[in-house]
C-alpha positions as CSV (number, residue, x, y, z in Angstrom):
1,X,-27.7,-14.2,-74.6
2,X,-25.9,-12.7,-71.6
3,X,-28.6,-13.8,-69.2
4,X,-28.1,-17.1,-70.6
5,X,-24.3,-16.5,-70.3
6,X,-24.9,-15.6,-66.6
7,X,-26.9,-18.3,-65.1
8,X,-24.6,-20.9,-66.1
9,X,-21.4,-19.7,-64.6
10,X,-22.6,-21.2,-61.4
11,X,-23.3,-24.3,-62.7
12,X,-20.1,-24.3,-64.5
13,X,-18.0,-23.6,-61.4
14,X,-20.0,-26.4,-59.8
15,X,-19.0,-29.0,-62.5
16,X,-15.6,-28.1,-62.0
17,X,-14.9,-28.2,-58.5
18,X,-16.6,-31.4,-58.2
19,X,-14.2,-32.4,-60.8
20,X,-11.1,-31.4,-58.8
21,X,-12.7,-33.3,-55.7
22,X,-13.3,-36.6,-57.5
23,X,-10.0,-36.9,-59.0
24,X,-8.4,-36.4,-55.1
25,X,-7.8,-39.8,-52.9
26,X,-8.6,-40.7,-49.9
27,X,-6.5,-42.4,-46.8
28,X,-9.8,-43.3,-45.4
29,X,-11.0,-47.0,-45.3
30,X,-13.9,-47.4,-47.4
31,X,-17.3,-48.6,-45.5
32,X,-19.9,-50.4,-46.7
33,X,-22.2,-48.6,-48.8
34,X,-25.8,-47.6,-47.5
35,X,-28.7,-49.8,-48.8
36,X,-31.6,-47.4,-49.5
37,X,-35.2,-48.6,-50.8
38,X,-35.3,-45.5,-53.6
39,X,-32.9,-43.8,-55.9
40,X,-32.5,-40.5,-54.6
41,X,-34.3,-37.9,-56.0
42,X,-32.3,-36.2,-59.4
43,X,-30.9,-32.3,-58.9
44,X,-32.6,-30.1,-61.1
45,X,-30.1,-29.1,-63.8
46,X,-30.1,-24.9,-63.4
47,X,-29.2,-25.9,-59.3
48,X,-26.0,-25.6,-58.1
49,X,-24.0,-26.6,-55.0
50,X,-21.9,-23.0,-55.2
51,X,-24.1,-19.9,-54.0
52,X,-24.9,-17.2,-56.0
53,X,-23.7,-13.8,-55.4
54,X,-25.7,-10.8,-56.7
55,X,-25.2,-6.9,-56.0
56,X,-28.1,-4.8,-54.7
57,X,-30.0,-3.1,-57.9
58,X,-29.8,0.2,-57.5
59,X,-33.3,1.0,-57.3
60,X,-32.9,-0.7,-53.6
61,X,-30.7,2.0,-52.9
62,X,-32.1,5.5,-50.9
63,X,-35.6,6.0,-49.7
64,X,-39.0,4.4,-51.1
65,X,-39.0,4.7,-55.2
66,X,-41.7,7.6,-54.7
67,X,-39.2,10.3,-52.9
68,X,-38.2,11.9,-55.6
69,X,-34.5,12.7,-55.9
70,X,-33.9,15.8,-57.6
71,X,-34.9,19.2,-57.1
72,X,-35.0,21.8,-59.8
73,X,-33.7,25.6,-59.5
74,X,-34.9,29.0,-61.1
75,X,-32.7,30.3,-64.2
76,X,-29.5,31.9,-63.1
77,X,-30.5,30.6,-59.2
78,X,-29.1,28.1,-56.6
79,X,-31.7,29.1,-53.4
80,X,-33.9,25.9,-53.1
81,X,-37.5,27.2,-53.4
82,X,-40.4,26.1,-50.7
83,X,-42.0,23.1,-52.9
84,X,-38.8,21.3,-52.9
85,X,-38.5,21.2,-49.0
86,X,-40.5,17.7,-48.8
87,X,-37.7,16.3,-51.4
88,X,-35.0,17.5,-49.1
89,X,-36.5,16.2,-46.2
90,X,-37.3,13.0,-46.9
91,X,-33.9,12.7,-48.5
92,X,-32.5,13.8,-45.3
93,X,-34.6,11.7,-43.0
94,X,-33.5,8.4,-44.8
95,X,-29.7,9.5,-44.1
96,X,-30.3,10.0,-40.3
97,X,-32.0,6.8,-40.2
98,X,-29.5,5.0,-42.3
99,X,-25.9,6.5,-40.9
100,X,-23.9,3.6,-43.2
101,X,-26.0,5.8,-46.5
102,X,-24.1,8.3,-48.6
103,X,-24.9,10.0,-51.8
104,X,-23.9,12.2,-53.9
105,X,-25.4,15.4,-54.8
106,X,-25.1,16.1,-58.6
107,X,-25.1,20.0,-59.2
108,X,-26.4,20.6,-63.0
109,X,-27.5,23.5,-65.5
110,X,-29.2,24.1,-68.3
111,X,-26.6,24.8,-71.1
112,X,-26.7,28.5,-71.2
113,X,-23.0,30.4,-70.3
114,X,-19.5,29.5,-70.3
115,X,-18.6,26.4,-68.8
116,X,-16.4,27.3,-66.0
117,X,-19.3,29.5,-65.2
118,X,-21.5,26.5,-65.0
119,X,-19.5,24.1,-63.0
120,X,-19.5,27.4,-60.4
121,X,-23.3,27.1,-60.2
122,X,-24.0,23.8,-60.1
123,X,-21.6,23.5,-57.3
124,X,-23.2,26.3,-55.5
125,X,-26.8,23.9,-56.3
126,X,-25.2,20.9,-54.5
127,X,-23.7,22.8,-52.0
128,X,-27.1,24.4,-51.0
129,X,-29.1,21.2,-51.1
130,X,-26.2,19.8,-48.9
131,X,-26.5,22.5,-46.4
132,X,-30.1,22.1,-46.1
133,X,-29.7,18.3,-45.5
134,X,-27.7,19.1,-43.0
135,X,-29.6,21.1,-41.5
136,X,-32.3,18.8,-40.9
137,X,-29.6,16.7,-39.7
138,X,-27.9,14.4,-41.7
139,X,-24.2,14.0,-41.7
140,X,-21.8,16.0,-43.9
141,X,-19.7,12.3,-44.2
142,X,-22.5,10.9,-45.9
143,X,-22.6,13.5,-48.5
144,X,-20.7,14.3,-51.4
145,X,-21.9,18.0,-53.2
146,X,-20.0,18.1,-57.2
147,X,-20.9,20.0,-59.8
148,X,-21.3,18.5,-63.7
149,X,-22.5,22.0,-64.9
150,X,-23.9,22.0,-68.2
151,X,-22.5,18.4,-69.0
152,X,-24.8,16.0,-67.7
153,X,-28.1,17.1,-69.3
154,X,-31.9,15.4,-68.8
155,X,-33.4,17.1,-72.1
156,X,-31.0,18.0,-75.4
157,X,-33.3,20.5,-76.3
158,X,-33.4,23.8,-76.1
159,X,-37.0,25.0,-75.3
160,X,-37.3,26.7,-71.8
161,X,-38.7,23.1,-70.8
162,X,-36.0,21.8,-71.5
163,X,-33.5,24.1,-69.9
164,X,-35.7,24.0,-66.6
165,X,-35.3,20.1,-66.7
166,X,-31.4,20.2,-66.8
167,X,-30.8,23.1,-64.1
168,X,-30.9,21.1,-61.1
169,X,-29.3,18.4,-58.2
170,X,-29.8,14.8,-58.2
171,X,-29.4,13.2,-55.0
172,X,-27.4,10.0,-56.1
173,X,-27.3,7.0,-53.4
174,X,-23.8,4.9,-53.5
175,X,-23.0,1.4,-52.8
């Protein structure tokens, strides 16, 4: 239904500026109309004369769909460990290449401790994932390190594979 909904706004706009233009007149002298052997050819109905304007989907945003865009952190930990170094560079290289890029990098935890004490370490996550980016060069502009602590959680469980999918930063492209 709302696909429906949305692909005849255009047409609908269409309809009603060419009624505003017909009902305006004209100080022109008419001419004589143009003879032409064949009717022209009919518009499809779902064309229209006003253009379309559609937003990027967000998968365009950030490197290719296979860098992966979170790395994960040891219990109680916010030192990135070697494996996630190829995340953090390809992350980093798509910023140098693309100055205009920013993200955002989401600091998260498993829902063990307080939650002041949470928000504490996931912003010490981001912030170390930041500093590492920048280290390989990108721009501090282009990045944005916050902390959602234990409030953004991946898995609602609470089996250690579920509390090592929640402590971690997701590296979040923006419009």
């Amino acid at each position: 239904m709302k696909r429906h909904l949305l692909s005849t706004v255009p047409a609908v706009l269409a309809l009603a500026v060419l009624g505003t233009l017909g009902g305006c007149a004209s100080s022109s002298k008419p001419t004589a109309p143009v003879q032409s052997a064949a009717p022209a050819p009919a518009k499809p109905a779902a064309q229209s004369s006003v253009a379309a304007v559609q937003a990027p989907a967000e998968e365009n945003l950030g490197p290719a769909p296979n860098v992966p865009r979170s790395v994960f952190f040891a219990f109680d930990k916010y030192n990135i460990e070697s494996k996630y170094r190829p995340v953090i560079e390809d992350n980093a290289q798509y910023l140098i290449a693309h100055p205009a890029a920013h993200v955002q990098l989401q600091g998260n935890t498993d829902a063990r401790g307080s939650r002041e004490y949470n928000l504490a370490l996931g912003q010490k996550r981001a912030d170390s994932v930041m500093n590492a980016m920048e280290l390989l060069g990108a721009k501090p502009a282009q990045m944005e390190a916050i902390s959602f602590g234990k409030e953004k959680p991946k898995a609602m469980g609470t089996t250690a594979a579920d509390y090592a999918e929640n402590r971690r930063v997701d590296i979040v492209y923006q419009r």
